[in-house]
Structure formats: C-alpha cells, structure tokens
FIBA-945450 format. One line per 2 residues: for each residue x, y, z of N, C-alpha, C. Coordinates in steps of 0.02 Angstrom, whole numbers, plus 50000, padded with zeros to 5 digits. Layout:
! residues N
X Y Z X Y Z X Y Z  ...
This chain:
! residues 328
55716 53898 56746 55680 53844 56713 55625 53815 56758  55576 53812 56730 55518 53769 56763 55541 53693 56794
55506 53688 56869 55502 53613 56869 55458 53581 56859  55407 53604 56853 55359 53593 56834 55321 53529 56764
55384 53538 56734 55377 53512 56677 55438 53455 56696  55412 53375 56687 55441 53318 56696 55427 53270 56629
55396 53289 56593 55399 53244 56545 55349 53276 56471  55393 53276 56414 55387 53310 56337 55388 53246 56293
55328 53273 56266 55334 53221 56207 55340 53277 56125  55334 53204 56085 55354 53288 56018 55346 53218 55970
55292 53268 55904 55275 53237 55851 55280 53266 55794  55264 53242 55734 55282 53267 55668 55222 53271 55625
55200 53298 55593 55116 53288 55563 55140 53331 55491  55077 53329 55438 55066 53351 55385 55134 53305 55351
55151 53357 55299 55205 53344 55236 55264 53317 55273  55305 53263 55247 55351 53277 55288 55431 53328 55255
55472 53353 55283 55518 53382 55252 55595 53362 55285  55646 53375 55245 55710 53365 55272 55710 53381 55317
55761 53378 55383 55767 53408 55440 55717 53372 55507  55664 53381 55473 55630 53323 55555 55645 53287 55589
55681 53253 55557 55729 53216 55588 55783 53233 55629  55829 53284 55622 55854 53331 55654 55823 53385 55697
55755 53420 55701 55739 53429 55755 55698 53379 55792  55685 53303 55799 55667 53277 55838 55712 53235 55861
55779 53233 55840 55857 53232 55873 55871 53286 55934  55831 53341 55921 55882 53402 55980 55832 53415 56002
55769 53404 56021 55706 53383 56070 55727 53345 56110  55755 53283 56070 55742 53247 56122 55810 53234 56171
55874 53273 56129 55929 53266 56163 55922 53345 56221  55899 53395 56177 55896 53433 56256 55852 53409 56300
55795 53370 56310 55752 53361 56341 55816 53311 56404  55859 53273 56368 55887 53225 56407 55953 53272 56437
55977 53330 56406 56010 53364 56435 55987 53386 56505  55901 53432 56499 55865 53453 56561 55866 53390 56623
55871 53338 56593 55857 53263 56634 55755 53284 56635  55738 53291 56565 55659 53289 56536 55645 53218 56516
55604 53186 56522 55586 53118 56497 55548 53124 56441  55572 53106 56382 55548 53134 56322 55506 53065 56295
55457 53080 56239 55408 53023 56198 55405 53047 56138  55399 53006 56079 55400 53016 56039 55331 52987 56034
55295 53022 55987 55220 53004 55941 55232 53003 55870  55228 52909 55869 55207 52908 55816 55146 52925 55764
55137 52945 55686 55076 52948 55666 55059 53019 55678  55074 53072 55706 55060 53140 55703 54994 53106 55780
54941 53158 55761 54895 53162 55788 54840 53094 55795  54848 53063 55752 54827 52997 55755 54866 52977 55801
54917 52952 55801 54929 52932 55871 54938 52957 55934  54933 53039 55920 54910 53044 56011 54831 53021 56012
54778 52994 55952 54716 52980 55997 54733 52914 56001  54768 52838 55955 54770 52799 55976 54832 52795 56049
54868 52828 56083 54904 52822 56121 54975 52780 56080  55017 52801 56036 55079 52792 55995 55132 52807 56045
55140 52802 56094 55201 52823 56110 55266 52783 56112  55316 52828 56121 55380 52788 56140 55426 52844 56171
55437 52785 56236 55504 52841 56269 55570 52837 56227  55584 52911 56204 55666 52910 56186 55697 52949 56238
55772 52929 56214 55832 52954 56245 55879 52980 56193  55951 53005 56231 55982 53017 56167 56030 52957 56113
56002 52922 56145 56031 52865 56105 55985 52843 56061  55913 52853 56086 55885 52828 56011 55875 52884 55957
55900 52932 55957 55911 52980 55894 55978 52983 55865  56020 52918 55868 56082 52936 55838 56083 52925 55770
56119 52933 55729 56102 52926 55662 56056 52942 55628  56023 53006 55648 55959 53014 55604 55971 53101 55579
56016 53118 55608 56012 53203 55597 56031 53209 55512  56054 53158 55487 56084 53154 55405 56025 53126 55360
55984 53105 55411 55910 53056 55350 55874 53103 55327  55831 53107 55277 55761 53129 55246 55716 53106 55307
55647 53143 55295 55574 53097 55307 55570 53117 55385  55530 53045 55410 55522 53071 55513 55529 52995 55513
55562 52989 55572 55561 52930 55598 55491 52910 55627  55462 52972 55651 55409 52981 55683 55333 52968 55667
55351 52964 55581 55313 52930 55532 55255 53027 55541  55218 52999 55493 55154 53072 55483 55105 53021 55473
55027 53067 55480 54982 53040 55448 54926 53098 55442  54864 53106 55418 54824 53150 55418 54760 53106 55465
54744 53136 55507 54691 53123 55569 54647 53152 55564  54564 53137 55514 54510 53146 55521 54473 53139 55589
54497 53110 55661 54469 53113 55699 54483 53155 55748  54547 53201 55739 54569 53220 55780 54530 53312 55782
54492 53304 55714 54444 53376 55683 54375 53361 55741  54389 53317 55768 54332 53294 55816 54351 53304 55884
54303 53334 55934 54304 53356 55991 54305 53283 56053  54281 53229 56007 54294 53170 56043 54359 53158 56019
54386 53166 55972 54462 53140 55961 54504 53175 55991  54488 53247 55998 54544 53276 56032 54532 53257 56096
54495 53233 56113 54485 53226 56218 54518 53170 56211  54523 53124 56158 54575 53058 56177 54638 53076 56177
54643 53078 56118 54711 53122 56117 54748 53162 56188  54700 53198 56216 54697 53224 56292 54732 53170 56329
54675 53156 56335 54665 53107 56382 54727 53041 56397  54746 53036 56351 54812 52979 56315 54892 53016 56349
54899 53096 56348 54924 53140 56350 54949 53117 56438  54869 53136 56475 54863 53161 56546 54912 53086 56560
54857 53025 56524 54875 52957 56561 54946 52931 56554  54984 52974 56508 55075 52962 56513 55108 53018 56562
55067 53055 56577 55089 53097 56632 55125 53153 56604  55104 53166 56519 55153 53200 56500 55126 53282 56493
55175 53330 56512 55150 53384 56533 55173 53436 56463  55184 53430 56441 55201 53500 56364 55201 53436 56295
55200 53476 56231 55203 53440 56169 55251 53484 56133  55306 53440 56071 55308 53484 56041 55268 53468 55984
55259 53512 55925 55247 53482 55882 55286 53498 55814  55300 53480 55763 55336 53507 55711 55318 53478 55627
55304 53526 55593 55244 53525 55526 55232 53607 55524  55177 53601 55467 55145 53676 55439 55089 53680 55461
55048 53733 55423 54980 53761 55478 54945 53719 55492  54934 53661 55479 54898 53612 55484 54899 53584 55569
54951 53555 55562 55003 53539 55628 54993 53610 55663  54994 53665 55664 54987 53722 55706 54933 53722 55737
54887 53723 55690 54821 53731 55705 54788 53680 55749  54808 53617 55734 54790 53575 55795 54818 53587 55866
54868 53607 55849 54909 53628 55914 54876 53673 55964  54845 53734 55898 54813 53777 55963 54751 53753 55957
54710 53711 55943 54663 53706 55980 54667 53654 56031  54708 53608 56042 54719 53562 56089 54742 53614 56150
54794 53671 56152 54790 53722 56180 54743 53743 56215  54676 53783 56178 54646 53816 56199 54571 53773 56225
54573 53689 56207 54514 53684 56244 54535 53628 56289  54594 53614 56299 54618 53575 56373 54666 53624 56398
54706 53660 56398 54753 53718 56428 54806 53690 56424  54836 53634 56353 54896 53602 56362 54941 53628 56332
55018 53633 56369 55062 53679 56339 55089 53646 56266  55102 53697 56238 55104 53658 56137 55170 53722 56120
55220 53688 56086 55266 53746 56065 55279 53704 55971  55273 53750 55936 55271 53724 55862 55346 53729 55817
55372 53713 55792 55427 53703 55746 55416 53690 55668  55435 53739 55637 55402 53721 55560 55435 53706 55532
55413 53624 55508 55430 53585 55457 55389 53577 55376  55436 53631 55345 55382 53621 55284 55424 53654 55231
55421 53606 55152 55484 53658 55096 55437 53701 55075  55380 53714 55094 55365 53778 55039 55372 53827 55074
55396 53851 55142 55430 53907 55137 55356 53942 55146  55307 53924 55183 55251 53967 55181 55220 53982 55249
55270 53987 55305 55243 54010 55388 55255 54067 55396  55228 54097 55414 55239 54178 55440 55274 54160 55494
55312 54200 55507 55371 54208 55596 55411 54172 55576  55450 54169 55501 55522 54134 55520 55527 54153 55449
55607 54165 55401 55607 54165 55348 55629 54122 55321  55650 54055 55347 55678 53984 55353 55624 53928 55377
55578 53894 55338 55568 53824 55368 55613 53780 55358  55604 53708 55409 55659 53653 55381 55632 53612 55333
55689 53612 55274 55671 53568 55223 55680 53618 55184  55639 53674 55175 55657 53736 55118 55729 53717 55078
55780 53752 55143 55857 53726 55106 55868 53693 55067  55855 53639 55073 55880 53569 55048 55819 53555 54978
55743 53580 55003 55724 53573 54928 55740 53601 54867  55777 53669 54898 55795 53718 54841 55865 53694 54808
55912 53676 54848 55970 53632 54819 55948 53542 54767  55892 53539 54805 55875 53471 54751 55829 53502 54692
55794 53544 54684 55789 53581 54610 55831 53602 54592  55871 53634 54609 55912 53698 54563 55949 53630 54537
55955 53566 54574 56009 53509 54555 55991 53479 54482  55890 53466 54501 55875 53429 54451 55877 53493 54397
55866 53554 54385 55866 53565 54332 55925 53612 54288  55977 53598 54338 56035 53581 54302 56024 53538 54237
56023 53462 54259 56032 53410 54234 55972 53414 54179  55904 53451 54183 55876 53454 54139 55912 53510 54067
55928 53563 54098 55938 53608 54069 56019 53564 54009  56049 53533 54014 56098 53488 53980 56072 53459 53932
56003 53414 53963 55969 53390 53893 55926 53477 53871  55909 53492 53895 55880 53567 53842 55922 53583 53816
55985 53619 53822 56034 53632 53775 56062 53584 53706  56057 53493 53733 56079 53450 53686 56020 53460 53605
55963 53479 53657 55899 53461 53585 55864 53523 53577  55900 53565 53584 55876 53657 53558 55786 53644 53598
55781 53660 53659 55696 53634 53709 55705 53687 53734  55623 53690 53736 55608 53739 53798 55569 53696 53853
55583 53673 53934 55578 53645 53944 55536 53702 54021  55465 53668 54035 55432 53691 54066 55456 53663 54125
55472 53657 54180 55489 53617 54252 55447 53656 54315  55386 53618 54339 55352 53631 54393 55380 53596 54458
55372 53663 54495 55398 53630 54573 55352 53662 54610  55359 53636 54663 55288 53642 54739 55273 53719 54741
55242 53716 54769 55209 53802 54791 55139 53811 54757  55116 53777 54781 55022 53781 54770 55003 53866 54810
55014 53907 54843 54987 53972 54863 55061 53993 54865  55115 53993 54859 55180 54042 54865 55228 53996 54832
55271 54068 54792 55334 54047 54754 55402 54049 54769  55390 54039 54829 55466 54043 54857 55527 54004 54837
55489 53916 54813 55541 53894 54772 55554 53899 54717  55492 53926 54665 55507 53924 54598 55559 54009 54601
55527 54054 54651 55578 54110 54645 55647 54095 54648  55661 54078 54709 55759 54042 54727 55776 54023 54664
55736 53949 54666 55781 53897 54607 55793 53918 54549  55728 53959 54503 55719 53996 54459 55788 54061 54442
55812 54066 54485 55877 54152 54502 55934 54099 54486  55923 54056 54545 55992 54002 54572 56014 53958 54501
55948 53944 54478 55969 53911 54407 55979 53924 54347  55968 53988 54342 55955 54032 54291 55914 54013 54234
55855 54027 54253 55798 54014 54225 55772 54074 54172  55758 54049 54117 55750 54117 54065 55660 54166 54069
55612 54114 54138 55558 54144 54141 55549 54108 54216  55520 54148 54265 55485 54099 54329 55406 54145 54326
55364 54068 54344 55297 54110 54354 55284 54055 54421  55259 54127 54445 55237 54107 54551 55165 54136 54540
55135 54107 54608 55073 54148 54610 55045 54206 54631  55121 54221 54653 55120 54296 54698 55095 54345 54628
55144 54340 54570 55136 54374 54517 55107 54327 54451  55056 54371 54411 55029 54346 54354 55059 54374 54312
55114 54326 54286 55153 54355 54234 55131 54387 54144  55067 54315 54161 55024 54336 54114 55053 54304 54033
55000 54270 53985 55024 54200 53932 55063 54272 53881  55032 54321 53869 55061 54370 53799 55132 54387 53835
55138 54407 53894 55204 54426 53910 55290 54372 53919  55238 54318 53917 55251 54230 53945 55296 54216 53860
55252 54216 53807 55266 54238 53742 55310 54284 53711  55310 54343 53745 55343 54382 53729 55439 54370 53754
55439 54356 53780 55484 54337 53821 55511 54284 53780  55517 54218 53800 55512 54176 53741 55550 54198 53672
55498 54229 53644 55521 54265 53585 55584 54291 53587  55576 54326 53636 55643 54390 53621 55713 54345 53627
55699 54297 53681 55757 54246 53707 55772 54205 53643  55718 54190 53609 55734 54144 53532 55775 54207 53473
55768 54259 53474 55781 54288 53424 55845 54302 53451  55843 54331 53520 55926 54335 53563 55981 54299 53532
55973 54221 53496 56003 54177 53497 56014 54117 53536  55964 54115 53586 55952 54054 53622 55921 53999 53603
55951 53931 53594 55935 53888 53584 55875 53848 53615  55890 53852 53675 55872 53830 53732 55840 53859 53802
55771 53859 53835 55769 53896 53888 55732 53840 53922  55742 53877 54007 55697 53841 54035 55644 53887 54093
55584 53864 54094 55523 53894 54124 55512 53867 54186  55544 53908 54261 55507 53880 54313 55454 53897 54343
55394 53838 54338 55322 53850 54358 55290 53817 54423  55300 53876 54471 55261 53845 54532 55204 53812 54523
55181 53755 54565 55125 53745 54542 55047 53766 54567  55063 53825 54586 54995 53874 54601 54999 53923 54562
55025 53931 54507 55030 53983 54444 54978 54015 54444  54941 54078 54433 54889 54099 54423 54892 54124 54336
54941 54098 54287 54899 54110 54229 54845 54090 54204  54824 54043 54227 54780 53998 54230 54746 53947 54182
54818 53934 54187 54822 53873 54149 54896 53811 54188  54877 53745 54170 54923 53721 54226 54973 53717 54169
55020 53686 54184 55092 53675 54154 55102 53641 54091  55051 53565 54084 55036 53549 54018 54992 53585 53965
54943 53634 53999 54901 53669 53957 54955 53731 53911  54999 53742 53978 55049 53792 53957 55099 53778 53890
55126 53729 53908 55153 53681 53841 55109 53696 53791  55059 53666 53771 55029 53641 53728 55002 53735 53698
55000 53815 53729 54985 53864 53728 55040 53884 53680  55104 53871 53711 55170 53904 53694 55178 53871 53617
55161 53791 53602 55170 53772 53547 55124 53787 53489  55073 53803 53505 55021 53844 53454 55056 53915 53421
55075 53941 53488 55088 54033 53468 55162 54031 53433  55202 53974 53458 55267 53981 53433 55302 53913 53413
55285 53900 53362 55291 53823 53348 55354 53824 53308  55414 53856 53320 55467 53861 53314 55497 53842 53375
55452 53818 53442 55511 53788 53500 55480 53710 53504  55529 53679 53537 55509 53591 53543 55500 53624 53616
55448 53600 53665 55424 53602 53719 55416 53535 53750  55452 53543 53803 55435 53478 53863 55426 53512 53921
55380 53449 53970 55355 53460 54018 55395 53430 54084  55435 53445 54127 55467 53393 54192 55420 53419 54237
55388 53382 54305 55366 53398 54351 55375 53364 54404  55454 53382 54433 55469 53379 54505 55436 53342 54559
55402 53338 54578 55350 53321 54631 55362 53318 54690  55372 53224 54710 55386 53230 54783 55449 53214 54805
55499 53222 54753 55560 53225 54726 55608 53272 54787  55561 53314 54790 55565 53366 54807 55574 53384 54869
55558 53350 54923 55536 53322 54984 55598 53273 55020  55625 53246 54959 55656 53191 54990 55754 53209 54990
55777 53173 55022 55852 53178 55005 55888 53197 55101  55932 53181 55111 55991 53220 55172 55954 53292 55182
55968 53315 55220 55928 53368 55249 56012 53413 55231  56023 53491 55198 56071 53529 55186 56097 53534 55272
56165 53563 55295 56194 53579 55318 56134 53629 55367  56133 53678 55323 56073 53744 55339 56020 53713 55383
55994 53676 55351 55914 53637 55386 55958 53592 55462  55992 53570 55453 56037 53527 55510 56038 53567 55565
56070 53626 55552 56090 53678 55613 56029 53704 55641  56005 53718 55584 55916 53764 55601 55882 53719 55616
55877 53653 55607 55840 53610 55668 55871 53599 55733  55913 53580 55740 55973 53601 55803 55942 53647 55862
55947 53715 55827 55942 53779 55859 55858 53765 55864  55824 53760 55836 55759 53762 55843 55726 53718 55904
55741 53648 55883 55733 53615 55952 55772 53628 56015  55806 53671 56017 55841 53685 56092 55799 53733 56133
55779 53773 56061 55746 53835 56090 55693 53828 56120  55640 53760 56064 55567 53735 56085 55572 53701 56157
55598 53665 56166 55601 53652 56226 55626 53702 56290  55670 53745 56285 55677 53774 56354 55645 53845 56347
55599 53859 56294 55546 53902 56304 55490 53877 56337  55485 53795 56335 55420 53763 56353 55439 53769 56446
55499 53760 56460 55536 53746 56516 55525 53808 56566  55526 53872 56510 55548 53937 56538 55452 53951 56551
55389 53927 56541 55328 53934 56551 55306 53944 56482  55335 53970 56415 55307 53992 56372 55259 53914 56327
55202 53956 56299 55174 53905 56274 55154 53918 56210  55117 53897 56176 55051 53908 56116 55106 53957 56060
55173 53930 56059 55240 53994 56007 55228 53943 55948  55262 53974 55899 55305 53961 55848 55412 53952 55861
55459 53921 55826 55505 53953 55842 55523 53943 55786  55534 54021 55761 55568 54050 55701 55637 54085 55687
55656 54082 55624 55717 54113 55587 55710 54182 55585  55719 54232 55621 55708 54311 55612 55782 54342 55605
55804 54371 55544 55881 54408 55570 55927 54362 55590  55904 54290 55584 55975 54242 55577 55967 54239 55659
55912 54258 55694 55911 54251 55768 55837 54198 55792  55860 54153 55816 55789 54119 55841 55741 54144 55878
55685 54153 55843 55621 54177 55893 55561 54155 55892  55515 54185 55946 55461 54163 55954 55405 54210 55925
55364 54171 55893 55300 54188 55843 55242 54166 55885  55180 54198 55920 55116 54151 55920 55104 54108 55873
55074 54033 55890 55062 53996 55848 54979 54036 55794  54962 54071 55830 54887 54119 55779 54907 54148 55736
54971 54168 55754 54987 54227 55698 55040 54193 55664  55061 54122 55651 55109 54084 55618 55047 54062 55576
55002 54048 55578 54939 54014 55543 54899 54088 55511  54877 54126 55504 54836 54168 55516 54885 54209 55471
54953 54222 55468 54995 54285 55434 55010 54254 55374  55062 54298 55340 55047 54245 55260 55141 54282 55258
55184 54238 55220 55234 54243 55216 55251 54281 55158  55288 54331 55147 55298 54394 55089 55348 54349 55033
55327 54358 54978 55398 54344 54931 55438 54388 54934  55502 54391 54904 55554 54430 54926 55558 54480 54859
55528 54529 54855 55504 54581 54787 55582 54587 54774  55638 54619 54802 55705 54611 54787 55734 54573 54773
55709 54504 54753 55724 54450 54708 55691 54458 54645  55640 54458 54655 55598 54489 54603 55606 54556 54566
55637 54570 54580 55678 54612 54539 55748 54606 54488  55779 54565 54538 55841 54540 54516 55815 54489 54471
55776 54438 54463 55755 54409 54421 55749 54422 54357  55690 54496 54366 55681 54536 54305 55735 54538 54262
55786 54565 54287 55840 54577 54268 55895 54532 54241  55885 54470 54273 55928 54419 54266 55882 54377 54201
55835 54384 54190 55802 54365 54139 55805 54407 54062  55836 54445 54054 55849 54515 54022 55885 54463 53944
C-alpha cells in the first residue's frame, strides 16, 4: 500500500441512485480502516470549486447504508466545464491537503474525473452510481437492483387494476439510450410487449401483437416502454396510435419517473457498494488511478475511466430472446 496517500475525499454527482449511500459508507470506513483521513464533498463538483468539505469518520456514516439518495447531496456544475473552475476546484483540493478523489455517478461524473486527471495529474478512481444500467466495465451499477425491484413492484400493482377493467396499460420507465430496465422488469413482470431502444419493434408489429394477445383471450395486457423508444413516437402518442387501430382496447398511460430512483437500496446494491468502495480505495492506495470499479463475472474490477465513458453497455440479446418467447 502506498504511503503516500494521507488523505481521500469522495463525492457523488449527476442522478442520484440507491446505494450511494452505501458506497460512501465503505469509502469512508475503509479509508478509516487504512487510518486515511477521509472528506466528504458536498454538491458533486460544485463543491469541490466552492471548497464543501467535511471530515468523516466511521461514525458519521452510520445509519445510512439502508437510505435512498446521497447524503452527499448532487448538483450539476456549469462552472466546473470551465478551466477556471476546475483550477478551483484544484486548487481547494491541494489547500485540504487532499491527495486522491473518489468519485461515484455516471459518465458525466466520469468524465469530469478524467479531465481533472489529466490536466492537474490528480489521482481520481470512479464508482458507478446510476439505475440505467448504462457504463461499460461492470454489468451491475448501484441502484440498477433496486430500480428494477421498484418497477416490476409498481407494475404489479398496475397490472391488478388492468386486469380489474379489461386495460391495456402502457407503463414507461427510464432508459433514454438503453433498455436494460424496461428489458428485466418487462421478463420479471411479465409483460405482454417491451419496446427498448436497442430494438425497433416497430407500431404494425406493436399491433400485431396486441391483436393476437386480444383474440388469445386476454383481457388485459401490459406494454413496457423505455423511454428512449425508437418507434418514434413517445408513450402518449403511442396510446392515442393503439386506440385508433384497435379501438376494442381501453388504453392507459402510467409513467414511472423519478419513482424510480428512490426507495432502500436492495440487498444486491448494499453488498456491491460495500465491495466497490473497498476496492476504490485500496486501488487508489495500491498507486492505481484514472479506473472505473466494476461488476465482471461476479468479480470486482478495474475499467479505465475512457473506456467506462467512451464504451457503450450491450443489452442482453439472450433475454431478448427469452422475452420473445415469453411474450408468445
């Protein structure tokens, strides 16, 4: 282990997701394991330029590994896109004496990371906090888990009233460029159609489907629609499509939102923040810098933060298959 390194701070930026809270629990408790003097930044990147800090220990992360959200609060920092904001930010850094960052968020949060990296030489190790499930180098972000258990939950409870009033009930959830949740929840909930943006399922086949499920003898279905769909049309247009061509279904619209985001962080996300912050820190310890630390094979590893930003995360076509099928 490096000695080099006497004092880590670690912040939270972009969206926030379940689990942050839990890895900025095991930051800051291994940091106090190493005998590391750890800080917390409030405000993401905004407050490393206004100087946000606070020393924790492991006592001030007790009770938080079970919460939603960041203690750490987020914000989005238009100044920090600035070469004078990042030198404060720097500069705020040097003047706490603090020598590595972590940081934990999606590409957003990455991307600042490496350039604070690459134009002061400051060591940065990243942790992805984000439910859409959209970083390359891990097949697990934190929060994913737990968003997919709070859809598949809510549309349970939708699918009860669809069955009570013979509906076809459209339900959009997150995934503006990938369908990772509408894929899961969509299988997990048994959904009679999912449209992602990976695939254009396309409105005649969207229809067709539909159909066959009404003539099947189904009363009731439900449609999960990421909301980066590429039929191209959004979710109410979709409604209002389906009731023209087939005005034999009652159609409603639910749309999830930031619903979605919120709640106890699953078991899954608990451990995998756990393991994640142990790792971020005594990789930072061990010299490594400018990583990702990801879910590979159920084994924690390290990703460049370029190629965590820069790679694009695969849907799982063998779900997509099973889907097919499970939609039958």
């Amino acid at each position: 282990m490096s000695q080099s390194i006497k004092k880590m701070a670690v912040l939270t930026s972009g969206g926030d997701s379940p689990g942050m809270n839990a890895a900025i629990r095991s930051v800051v408790r291994t940091c106090a394991y190493y005998k590391i003097e750890c800080y917390g930044v409030y405000r993401g990147y905004q407050g490393l330029i206004e100087g946000d800090f606070k020393e924790m220990n492991a006592r001030s992360v007790k009770g938080i590994i079970n919460k939603g959200g960041t203690i750490l609060k987020s914000a989005r920092s238009t100044e920090f896109r600035t070469p004078e904001g990042r030198k404060k930010a720097y500069d705020n850094l040097r003047a706490m004496g603090i020598d590595a960052l972590v940081v934990i968020g999606g590409d957003g949060t990455f991307t600042g990371a490496i350039v604070l990296n690459k134009e002061f030489g400051f060591p940065v190790m990243g942790i992805p906090g984000t439910i859409d499930n959209d970083i390359f180098g891990t097949t697990h972000t934190l929060g994913y888990d737990t968003a997919l258990n709070t859809v598949v939950d809510a549309i349970d409870k939708i699918r009860d009233t669809a069955s009570s009033h013979n509906r076809l009930f459209f339900v959009e959830v997150m995934g503006r460029d990938v369908g990772h949740i509408a894929l899961n929840a969509g299988v997990g909930a048994g959904a009679e159609e999912i449209l992602i943006p990976e695939e254009d399922l396309g409105l005649d086949r969207l229809l067709e489907s539909l159909e066959r499920s009404r003539l099947s003898g189904k009363s009731s279905s439900i449609v999960v629609v990421a909301e980066g769909d590429k039929t191209g049309k959004n979710v109410f247009e979709l409604k209002e499509y389906v009731e023209e061509n087939l005005p034999d279904y009652d159609v409603r619209v639910s749309v999830l939102g930031h619903m979605q985001r919120g709640g106890s962080p699953s078991c899954f996300d608990r451990v995998l923040a756990s393991r994640m912050g142990v790792t971020a820190v005594e990789s930072i310890l061990e010299g490594k810098t400018n990583y990702m630390v990801g879910l590979l094979n159920d084994k924690i590893e390290l990703t460049p933060l370029e190629n965590a930003v820069k790679g694009k995360s695969k849907i799982d076509i063998e779900l997509l298959r099973v889907s097919d099928i499970m939609t039958t």
